[in-house]
Structures are given as C-alpha cells and as structure tokens.
C-alpha positions in Angstrom: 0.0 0.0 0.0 0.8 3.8 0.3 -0.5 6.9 1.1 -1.6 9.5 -1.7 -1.0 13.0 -0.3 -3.7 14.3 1.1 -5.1 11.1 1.6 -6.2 9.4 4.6 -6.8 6.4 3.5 -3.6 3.8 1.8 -3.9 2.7 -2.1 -3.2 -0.8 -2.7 -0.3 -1.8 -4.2 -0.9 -3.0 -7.7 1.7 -4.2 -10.3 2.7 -2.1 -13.0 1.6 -4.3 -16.3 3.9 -6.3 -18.0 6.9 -5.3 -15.6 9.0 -8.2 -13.8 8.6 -8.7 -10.3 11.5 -10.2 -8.1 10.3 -10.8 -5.0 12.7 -12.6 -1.8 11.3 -14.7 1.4 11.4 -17.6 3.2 7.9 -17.5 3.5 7.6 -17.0 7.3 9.5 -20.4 8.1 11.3 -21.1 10.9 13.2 -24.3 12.1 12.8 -25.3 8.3 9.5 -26.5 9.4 7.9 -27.6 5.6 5.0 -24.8 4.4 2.7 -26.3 1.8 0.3 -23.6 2.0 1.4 -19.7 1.6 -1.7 -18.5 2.5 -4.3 -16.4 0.7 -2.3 -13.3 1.0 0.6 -14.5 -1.0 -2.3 -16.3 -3.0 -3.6 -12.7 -3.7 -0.3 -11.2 -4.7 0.5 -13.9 -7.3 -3.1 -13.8 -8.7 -2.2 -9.8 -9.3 0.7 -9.9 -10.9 -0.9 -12.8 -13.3 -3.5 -10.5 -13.6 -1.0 -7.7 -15.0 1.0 -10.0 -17.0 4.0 -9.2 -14.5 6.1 -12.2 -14.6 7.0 -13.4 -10.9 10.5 -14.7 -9.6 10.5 -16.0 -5.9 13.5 -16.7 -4.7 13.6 -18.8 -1.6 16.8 -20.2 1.2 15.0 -23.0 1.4 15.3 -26.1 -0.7 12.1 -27.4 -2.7 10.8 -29.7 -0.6 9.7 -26.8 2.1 8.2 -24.5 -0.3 4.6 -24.1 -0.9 2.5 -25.6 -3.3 -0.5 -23.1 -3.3 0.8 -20.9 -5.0 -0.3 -21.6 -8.9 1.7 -22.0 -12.3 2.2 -18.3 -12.4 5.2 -18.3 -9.5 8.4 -18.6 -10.2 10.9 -20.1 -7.4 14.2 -20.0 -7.6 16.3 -21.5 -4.5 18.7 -18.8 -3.6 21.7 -20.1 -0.9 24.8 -18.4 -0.4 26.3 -19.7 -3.6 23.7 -18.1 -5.9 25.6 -15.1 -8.1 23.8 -12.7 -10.4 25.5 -14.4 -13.3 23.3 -17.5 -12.3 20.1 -16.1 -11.5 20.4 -14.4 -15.3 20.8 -18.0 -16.8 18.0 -19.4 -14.9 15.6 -16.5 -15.0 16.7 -15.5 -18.8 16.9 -11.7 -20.8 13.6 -10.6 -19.4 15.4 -10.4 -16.1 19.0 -8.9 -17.2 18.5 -5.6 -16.9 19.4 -2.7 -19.1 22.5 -3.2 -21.7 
C-alpha cells in the first residue's frame, strides 16, 4: 500500500503491467519447518501480478521440498543459498530479467 497526499486512506499496491517482479522470502518459516500452504495473501499477490501480465520470480533459502504448493503455475521459485551469483540467476531466470544493456 501507500499513502496519496492528502489522503487518509492507503492505495493498494498494484503491479505495474507487464513489468517483472522479483520478490525474496522464506515464506515465514522457521526451524525449516515444511510450508505447503502460503496463505491467501501470498495467494492474492501472485493472482495480481498474473492478472497484469508481470512475470513473478520468488527466490527462496529453502530447498524445494519446504516451499509451498499453493501458490499456482504463475510463481516462479528460484532456491537462492549463499552460492547463488547474479550471473546464475540471469541464466536461470533468462533476458527478461538482465536488466538494461
């Protein structure tokens, strides 16, 4: 969300169409603990950004087997650990997600 000036009420956030969105969590886990469900607000956000034809990249610290499966077709995850470099992320995620030249 955020506040318009002069407003006293926040706008919702909403994607701008067709633009990327890169987006890192570990999905509120703790102790590695598996999550299957996100939960409808993450449910929400991806629906959005489908909705806006934003392509979605999630990238993760936790390995596959604790990440959600609620989430749709629409979500992207990437595992990110320590050894992830921008140089992989580009291969993986391909030009859409380079940045400028």
């Amino acid at each position: 969300s955020r506040w318009p000036a002069g407003s006293s009420e926040p706008t919702p956030w909403q994607p701008e169409g067709g633009r990327p969105i890169l987006v890192a969590t570990g999905f509120g886990l703790v102790r590695r603990q598996a999550a299957h469900r996100a939960g409808s607000d993450w449910q929400d956000f991806v629906q959005r950004c489908a909705a806006h034809a934003c392509p979605l990249r999630i990238l993760v610290p936790w390995s596959p087997a604790y990440w959600p499966t609620d989430l749709g077709l629409h979500a992207d995850l990437v595992h990110w650990h320590p050894q992830t470099s921008a140089a992989m992320l580009s291969r993986r995620l391909g030009s859409e997600y380079a940045g400028p030249r």
